[in-house]
C-alpha positions as CSV (number, residue, x, y, z in Angstrom):
1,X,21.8,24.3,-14.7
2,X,18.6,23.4,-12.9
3,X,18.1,21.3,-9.5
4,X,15.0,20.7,-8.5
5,X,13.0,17.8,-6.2
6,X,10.4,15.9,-7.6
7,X,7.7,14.5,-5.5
8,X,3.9,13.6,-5.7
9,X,1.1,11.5,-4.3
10,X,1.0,12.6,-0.8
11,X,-2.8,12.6,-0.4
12,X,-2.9,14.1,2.4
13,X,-6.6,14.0,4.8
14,X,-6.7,10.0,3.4
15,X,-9.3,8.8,6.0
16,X,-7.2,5.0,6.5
17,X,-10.3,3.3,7.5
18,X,-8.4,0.2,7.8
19,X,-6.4,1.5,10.8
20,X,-9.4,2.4,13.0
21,X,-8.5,4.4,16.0
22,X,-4.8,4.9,15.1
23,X,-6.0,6.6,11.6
24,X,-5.8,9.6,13.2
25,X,-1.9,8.9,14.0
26,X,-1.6,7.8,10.5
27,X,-2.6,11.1,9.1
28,X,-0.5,12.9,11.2
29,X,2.6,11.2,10.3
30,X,1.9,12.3,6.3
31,X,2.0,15.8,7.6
32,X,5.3,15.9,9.5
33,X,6.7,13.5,6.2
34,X,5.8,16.9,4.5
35,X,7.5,18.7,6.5
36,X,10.3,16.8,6.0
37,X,10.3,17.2,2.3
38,X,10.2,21.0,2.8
39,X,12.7,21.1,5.2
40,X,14.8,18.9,2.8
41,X,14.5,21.6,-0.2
42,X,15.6,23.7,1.8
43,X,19.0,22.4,3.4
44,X,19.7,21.0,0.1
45,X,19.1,24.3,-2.1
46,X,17.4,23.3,-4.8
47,X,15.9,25.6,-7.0
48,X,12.2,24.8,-7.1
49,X,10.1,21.9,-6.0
50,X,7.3,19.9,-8.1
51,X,4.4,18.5,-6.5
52,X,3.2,16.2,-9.4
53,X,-0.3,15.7,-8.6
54,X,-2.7,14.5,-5.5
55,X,-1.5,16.2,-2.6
56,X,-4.7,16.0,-1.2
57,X,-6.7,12.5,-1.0
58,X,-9.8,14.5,-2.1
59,X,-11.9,17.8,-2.7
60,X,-13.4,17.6,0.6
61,X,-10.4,18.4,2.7
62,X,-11.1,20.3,6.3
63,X,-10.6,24.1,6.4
64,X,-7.6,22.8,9.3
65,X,-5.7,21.0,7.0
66,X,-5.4,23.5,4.2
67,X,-4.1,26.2,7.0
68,X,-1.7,23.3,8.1
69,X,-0.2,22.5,4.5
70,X,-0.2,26.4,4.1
71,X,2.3,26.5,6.9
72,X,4.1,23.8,5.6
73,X,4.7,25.4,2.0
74,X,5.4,29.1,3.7
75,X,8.6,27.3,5.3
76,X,9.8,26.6,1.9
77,X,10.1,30.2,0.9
78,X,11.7,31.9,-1.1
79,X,11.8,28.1,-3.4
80,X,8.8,28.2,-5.6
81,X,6.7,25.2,-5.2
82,X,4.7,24.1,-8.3
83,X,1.7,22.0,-7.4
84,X,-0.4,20.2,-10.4
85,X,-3.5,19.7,-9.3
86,X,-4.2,15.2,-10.0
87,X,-6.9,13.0,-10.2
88,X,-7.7,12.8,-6.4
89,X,-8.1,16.8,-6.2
90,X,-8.5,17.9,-9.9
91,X,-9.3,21.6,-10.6
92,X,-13.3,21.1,-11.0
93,X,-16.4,23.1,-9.5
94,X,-15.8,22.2,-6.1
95,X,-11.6,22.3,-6.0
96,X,-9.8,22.9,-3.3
97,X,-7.5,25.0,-5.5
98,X,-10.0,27.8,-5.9
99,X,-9.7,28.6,-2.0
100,X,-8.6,32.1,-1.6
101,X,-6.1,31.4,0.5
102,X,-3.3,30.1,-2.0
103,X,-3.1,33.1,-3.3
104,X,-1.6,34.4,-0.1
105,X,1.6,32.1,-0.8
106,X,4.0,34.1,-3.1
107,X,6.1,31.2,-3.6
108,X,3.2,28.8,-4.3
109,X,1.9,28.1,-7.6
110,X,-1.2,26.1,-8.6
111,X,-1.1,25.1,-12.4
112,X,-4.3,25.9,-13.2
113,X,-3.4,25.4,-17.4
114,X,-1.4,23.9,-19.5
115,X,0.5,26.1,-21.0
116,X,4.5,26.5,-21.2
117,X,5.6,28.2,-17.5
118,X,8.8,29.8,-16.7
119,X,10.4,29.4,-13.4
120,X,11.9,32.5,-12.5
121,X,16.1,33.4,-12.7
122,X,16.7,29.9,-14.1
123,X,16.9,28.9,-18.0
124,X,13.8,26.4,-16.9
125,X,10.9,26.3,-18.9
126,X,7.8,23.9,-17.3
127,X,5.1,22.0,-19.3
128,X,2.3,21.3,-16.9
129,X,-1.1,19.2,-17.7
130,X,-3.3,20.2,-15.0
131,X,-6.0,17.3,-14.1
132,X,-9.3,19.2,-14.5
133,X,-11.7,16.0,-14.1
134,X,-11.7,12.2,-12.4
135,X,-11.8,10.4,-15.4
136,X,-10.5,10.6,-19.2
137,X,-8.9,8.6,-22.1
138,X,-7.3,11.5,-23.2
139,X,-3.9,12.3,-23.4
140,X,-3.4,15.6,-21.2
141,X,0.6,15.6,-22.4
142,X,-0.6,15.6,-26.1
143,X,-0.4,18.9,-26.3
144,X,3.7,19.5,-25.6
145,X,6.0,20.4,-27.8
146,X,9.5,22.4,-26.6
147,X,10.3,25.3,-28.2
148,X,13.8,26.9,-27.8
149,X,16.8,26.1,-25.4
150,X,15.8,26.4,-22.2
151,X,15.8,23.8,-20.1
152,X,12.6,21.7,-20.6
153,X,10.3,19.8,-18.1
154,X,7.3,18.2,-18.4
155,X,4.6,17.8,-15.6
156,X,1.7,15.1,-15.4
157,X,-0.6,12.5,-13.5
158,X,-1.3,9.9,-14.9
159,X,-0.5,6.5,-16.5
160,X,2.2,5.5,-18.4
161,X,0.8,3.0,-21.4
162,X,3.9,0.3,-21.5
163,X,2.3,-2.2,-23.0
164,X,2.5,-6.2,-20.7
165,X,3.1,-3.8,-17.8
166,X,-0.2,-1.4,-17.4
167,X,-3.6,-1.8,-18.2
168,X,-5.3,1.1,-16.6
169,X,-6.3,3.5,-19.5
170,X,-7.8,6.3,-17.4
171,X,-5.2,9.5,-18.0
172,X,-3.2,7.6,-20.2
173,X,0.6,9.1,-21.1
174,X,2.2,8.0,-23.9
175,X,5.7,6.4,-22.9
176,X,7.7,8.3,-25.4
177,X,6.6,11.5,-24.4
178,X,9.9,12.8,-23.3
179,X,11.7,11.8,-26.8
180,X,8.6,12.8,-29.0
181,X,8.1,16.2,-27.1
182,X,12.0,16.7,-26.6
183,X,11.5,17.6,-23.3
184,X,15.0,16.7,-20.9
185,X,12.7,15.2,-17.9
186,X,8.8,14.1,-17.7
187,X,8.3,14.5,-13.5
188,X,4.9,12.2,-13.3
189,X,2.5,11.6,-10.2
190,X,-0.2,8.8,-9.8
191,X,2.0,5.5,-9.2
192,X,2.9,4.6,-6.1
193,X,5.9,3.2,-6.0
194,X,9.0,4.8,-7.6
195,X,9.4,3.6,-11.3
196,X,11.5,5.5,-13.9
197,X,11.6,4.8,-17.6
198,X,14.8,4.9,-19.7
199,X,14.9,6.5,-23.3
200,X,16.4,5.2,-26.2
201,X,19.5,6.8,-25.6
202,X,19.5,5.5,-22.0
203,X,18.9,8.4,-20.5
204,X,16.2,8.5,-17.3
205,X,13.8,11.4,-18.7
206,X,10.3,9.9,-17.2
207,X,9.9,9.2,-13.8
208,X,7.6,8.6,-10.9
209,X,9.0,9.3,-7.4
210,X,6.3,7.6,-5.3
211,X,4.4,8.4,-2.6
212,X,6.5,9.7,0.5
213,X,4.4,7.7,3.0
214,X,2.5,4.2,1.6
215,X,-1.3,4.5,1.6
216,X,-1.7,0.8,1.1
217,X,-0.1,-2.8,1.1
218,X,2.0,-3.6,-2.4
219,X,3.3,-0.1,-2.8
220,X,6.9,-1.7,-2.0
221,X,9.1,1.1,-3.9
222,X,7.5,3.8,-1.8
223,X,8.6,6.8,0.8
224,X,11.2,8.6,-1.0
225,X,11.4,12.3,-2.9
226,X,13.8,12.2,-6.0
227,X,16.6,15.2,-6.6
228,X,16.9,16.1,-10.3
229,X,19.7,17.7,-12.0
230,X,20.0,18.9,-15.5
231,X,23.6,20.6,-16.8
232,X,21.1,21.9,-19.8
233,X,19.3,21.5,-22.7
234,X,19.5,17.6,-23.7
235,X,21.6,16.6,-20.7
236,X,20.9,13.7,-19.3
237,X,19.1,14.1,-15.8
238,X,21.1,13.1,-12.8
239,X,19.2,11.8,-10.0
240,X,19.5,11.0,-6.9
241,X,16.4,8.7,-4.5
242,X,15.8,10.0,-1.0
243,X,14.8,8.1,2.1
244,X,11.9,11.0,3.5
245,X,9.2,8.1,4.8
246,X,8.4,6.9,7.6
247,X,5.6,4.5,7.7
248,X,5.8,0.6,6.6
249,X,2.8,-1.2,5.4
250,X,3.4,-4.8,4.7
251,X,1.3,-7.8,3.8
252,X,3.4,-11.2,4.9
253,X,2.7,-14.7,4.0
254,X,4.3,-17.1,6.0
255,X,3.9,-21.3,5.8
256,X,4.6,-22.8,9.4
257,X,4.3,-26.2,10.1
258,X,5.6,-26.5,13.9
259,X,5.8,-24.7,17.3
260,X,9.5,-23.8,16.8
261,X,8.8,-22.2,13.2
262,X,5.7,-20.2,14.7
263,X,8.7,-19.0,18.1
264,X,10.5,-18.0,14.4
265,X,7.9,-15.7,13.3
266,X,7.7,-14.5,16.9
267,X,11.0,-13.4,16.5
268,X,10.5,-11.7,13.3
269,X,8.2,-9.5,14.7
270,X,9.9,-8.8,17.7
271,X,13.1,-7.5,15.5
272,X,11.1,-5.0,14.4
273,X,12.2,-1.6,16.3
274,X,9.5,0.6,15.3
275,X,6.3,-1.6,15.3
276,X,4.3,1.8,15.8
277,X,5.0,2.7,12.5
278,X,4.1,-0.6,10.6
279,X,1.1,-1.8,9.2
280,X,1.2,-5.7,9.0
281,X,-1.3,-7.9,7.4
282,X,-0.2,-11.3,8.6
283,X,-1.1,-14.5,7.1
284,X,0.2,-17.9,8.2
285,X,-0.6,-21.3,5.7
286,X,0.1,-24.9,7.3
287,X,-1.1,-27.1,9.7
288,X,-0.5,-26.9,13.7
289,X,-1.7,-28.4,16.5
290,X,-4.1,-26.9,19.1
291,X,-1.4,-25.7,21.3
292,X,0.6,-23.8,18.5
293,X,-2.6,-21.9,17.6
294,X,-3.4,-20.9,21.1
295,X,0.3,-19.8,21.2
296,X,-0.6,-17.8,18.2
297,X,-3.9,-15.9,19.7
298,X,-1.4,-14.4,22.4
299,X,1.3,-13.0,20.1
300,X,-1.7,-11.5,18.2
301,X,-2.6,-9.8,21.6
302,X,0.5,-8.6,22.0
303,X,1.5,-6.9,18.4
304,X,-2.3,-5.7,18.6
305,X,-0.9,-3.2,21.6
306,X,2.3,-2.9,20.1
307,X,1.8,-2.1,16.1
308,X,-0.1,1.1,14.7
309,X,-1.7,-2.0,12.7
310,X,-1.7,-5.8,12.7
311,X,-3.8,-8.3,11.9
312,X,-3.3,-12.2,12.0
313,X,-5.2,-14.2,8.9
314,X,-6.0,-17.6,9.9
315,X,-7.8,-18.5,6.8
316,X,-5.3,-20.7,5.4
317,X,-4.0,-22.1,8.7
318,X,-5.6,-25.7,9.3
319,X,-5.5,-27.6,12.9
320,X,-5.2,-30.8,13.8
321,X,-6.0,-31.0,17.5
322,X,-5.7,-33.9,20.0
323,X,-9.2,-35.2,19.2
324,X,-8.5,-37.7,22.3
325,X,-7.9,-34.5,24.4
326,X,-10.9,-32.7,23.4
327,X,-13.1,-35.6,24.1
328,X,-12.0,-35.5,27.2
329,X,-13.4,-32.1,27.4
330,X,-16.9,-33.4,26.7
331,X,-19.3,-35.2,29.1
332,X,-19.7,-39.2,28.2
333,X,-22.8,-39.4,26.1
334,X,-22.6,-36.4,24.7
335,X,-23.4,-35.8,20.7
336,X,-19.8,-34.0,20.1
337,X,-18.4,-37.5,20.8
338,X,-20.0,-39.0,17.6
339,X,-19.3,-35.9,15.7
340,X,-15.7,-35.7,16.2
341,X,-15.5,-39.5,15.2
342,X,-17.2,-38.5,11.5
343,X,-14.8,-36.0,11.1
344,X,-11.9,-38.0,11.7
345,X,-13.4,-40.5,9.2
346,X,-13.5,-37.9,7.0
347,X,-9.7,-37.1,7.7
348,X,-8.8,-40.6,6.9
349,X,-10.4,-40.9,3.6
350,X,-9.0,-37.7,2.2
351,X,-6.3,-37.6,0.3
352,X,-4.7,-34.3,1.9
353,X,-5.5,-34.7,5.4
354,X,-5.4,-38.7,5.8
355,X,-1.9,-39.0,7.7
356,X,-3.7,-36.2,10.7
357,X,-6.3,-39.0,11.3
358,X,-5.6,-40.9,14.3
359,X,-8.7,-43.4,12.9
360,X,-8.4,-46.5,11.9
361,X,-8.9,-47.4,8.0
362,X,-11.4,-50.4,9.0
363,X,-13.2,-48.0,11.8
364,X,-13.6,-44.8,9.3
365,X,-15.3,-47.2,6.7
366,X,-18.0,-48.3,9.5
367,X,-18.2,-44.6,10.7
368,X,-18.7,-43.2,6.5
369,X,-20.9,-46.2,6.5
370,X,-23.1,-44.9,9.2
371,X,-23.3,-41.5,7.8
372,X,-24.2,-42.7,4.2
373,X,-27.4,-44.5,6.0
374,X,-28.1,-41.4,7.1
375,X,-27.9,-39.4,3.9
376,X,-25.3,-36.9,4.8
377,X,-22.6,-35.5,2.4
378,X,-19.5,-37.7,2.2
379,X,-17.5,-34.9,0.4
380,X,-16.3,-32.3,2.4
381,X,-13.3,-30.0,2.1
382,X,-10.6,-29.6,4.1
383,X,-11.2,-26.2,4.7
384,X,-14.7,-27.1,6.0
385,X,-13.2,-29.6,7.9
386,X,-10.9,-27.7,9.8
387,X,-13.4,-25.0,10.4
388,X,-16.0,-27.7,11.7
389,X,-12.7,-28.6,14.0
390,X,-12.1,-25.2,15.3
391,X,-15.7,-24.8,16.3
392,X,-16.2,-27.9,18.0
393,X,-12.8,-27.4,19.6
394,X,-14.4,-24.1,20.9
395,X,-17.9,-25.3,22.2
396,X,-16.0,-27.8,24.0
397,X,-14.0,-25.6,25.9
398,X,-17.0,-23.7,26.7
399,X,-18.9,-26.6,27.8
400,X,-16.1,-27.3,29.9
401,X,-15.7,-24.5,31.9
């Protein structure tokens, strides 16, 4: 019997540009997620671990950070830990692999070729496919083919060809690779999100576990390590997902339509009990009046302070603001005045924004009348219209104060 936990993708040193001055936080939480792994090996005695590919975000990784994921792997001893080199730091001139100080690590083993591997004291046999460049069409599992009665795994980055479902053809793996090679499990790296692939005898033989911490928005299936089992020979694998993440990086889109839908979304974000830990791209779509959107701007403020990322989108959020109130804002005489009455006419003759016009029908016509003598455009979008909205709304608070 062989029990074993499968993991990949960790890409650790990822520079999370995105998240500014809190990438540095970021980082640090991929670390102590690999610690957890390790320490999660090791309270649940398995009997090796497989690191399928990527556990650095690149070649260029700072001489700290290999001495800090050298730590990490020493705790795991005595479990051997099999790392196969992926696409993000691939065994070429200027690997990280070829640092001297792996070798220091008795229970660490960079796969360096792909050749059949046996894991010591357990009927195990390993069938690795080192990445050894960025980019290929090739098929790096081509080349297995089990031999004997031992227990057989297959190791690989790369991407499964199911036809309607991928369409990346860079390290391609042939979906049947577990059948045709007759190997019992297929322990792959390079997606994301967890996805496992049933055979024809409805057995679970190729899998992806994920990344333990997301890198980026859509990966929805992510922060987990998978626990393998395998009686013997052509059992079928028993597995088992684990919770080991920490971080949640989400991308929201939420329609709103009135103050008490936007005090809704408020509340949303104020359930959340670890905002420190979340990434959260949020975009709203609707129209709200002036004071909803200013209401907005402060709960922006305050998840700004509060979550390791957020951002509010606007882009698809249109106002329709008191006109009366903002004219009100602007000294008699002024051009704004005029302005604000073409864009109201505009409003009213539109098919999608004609009920937010407080102009009359008769008093848009003169107004589009007026501007047609003056050789303007008559056809504008509502998007332009609400931006040309928002920044008169903003010049007249300015010229107000």
């Amino acid at each position: 019997m062989a029990r074993f936990l499968h993991t990949a993708d960790w890409h650790l040193g990822m520079k999370y540009a995105k998240l500014g001055l809190n990438a540095e936080k970021a980082r640090e939480v991929r670390i102590q997620t690999a610690n957890a792994v390790i320490e999660y090996a090791q309270k649940h005695n398995v009997d090796f671990i497989i690191v399928a590919g990527d556990l650095f975000d690149s070649n260029d990784i700072e001489r700290d950070l290999i001495d800090t994921v050298i730590r990490i792997l020493q705790k795991a001893m005595p479990i051997p830990v099999y790392i196969l080199p992926g696409n993000h730091d691939p065994l070429t001139i200027d690997s990280i692999y070829a640092d001297p100080f792996w070798k220091t690590l008795s229970n660490t083993f960079i796969i360096d070729q792909p050749k059949p591997l046996s894991v010591p004291n357990i009927p195990v046999t390993l069938y690795p496919c080192p990445v050894t460049q960025k980019q290929t069409k090739k098929d790096l599992t081509d080349w297995i083919q089990v031999t004997g009665g031992q227990i057989s795994i297959g190791i690989a980055h790369g991407n499964l060809q199911i036809p309607g479902f991928t369409d990346d053809p860079n390290f391609p793996i042939d979906p049947d690779r577990a059948e045709q090679s007759g190997l019992d499990y297929l322990s792959l790296g390079e997606w994301h999100s967890l996805f496992s692939l049933k055979g024809k005898d409805g057995a679970i033989r190729t899998l992806y576990p994920g990344t333990p911490e997301p890198t980026k928005s859509g990966e929805n299936n992510c922060g987990r390590v998978v626990i393998v089992e395998i009686e013997e020979h052509g059992s079928k694998p028993i597995l088992q997902e684990v919770e080991i993440g920490t971080l949640k990086w989400e991308e929201r889109l939420i329609e709103i339509s009135s103050f008490d839908e936007i005090k809704c979304v408020e509340k949303e974000l104020k359930d959340i009990t670890d905002p420190e830990n979340w990434v959260l791209d949020l975009i709203l779509k609707g129209i709200i009046d002036q004071e909803a959107f200013n209401y907005l701007e402060a709960i922006e403020n305050q998840c700004v302070k509060n979550f390791l990322y957020f951002k509010l989108n606007k882009d698809k959020l249109h106002i329709n603001p008191d006109l009366t109130k903002l004219k009100n804002l602007i000294p008699e005489g002024v051009l704004f005045g005029k302005v604000i009455d073409a864009i109201e006419a505009f409003k009213r003759c539109h098919p999608s924004l004609q009920e937010f016009s407080n102009l009359s029908a008769e008093d848009a016509e003169i107004m589009l009348q007026e501007l047609t003598n003056a050789s303007l455009p008559l056809n504008p979008s509502p998007e332009a219209l609400e931006r040309a909205l928002m920044i008169l709304y903003q010049m007249a608070r300015e010229v107000a104060r």
